[in-house]
C-alpha positions in Angstrom: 0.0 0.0 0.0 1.2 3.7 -1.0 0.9 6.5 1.8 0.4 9.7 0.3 1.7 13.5 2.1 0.0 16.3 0.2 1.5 19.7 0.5 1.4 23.4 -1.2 -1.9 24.6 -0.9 -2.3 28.3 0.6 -4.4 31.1 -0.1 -3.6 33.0 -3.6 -4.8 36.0 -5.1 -7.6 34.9 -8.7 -4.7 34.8 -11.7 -1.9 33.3 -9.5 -0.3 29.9 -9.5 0.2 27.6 -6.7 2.3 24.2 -6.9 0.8 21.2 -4.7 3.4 17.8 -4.0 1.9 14.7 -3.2 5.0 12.6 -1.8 4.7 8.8 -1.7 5.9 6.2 0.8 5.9 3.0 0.7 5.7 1.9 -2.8 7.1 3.8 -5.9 4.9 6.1 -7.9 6.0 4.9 -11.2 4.2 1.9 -10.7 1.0 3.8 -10.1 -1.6 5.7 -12.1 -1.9 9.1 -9.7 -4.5 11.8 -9.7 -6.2 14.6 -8.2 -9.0 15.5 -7.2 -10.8 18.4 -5.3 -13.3 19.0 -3.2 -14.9 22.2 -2.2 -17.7 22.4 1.0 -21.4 21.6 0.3 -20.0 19.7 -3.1 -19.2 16.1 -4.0 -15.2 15.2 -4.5 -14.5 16.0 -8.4 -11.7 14.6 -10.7 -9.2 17.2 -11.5 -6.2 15.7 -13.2 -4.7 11.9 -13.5 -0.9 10.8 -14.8 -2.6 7.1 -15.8 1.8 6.5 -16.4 5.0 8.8 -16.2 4.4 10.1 -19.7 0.7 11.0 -20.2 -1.9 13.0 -18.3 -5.5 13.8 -18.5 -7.7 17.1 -17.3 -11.0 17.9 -16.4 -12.7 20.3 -18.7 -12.5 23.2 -15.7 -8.6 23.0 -15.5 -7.4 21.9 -18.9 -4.4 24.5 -20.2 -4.4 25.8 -16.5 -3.0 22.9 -14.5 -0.3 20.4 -15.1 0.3 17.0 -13.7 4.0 16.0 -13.8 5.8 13.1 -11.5 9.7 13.2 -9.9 10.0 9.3 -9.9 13.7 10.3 -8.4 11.7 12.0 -5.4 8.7 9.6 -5.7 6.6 12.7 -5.7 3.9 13.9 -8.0 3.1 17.4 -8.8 0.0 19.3 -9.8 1.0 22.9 -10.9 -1.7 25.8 -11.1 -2.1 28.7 -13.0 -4.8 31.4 -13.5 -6.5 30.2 -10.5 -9.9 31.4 -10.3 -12.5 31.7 -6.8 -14.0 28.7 -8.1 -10.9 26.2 -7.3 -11.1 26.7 -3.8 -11.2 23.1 -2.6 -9.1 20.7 -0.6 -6.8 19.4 -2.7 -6.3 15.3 -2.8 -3.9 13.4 -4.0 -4.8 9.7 -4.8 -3.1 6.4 -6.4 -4.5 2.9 -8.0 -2.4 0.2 -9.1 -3.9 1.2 -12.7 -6.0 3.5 -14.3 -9.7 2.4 -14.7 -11.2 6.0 -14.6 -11.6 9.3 -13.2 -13.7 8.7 -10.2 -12.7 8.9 -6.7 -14.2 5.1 -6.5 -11.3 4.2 -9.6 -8.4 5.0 -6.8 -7.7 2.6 -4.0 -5.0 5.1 -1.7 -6.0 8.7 -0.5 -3.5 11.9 0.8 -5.1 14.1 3.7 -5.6 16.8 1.8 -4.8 20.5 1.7 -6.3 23.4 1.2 -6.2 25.8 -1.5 -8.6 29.1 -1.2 -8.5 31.4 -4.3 -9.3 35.5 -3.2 -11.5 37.4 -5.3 
């Protein structure tokens, strides 16, 4: 089983960037499919992004062109860098692993981060 610290989140200004880590213990992330998801109060956990393997990455419609998913297999960390953040990407922030891809719900990932907290000023 993969244990998985997420970290990065903050509050931002609308049009800034943030970088969240997700660092993993325990097992390597290159032999993982890793995503992200968010989830803001009152609301239902939504996909964000997914690296289904070191070298591809997919996007919900909401972030696509703003966000990037990237992994540091030398760190066994994965990345999710934000730009142009808007009010309505205030969530908390999770990062989440499967052995491999089957989808972009929270139910297709088998390991869960904490979470942290990223609030986007008006």
């Amino acid at each position: 089983q993969v244990q998985l610290v997420e970290s990065g989140g903050g509050l931002v200004q609308a049009g800034g960037s943030l970088r969240l880590s997700c660092a993993a213990s325990g097992r390597t992330v290159s032999s993982y499919a890793m995503g992200w998801f968010r989830q803001a109060p009152g609301k239902e956990r939504e996909f964000v992004a997914a690296s289904p393997s070191p070298w591809s990455g997919i996007y919900a419609d909401s972030v696509k062109g703003r966000f990037t998913i990237s992994r540091d297999n030398a760190k066994n960390t994965v990345y999710l860098q934000m730009s142009s953040l808007k009010p309505e990407d205030t969530a908390v922030y999770y990062c989440a692993a499967s052995r491999a891809f089957r989808g972009k719900a929270p139910a297709d990932f088998g390991s869960w981060g904490q979470g942290t907290q990223v609030t986007v000023s008006s």
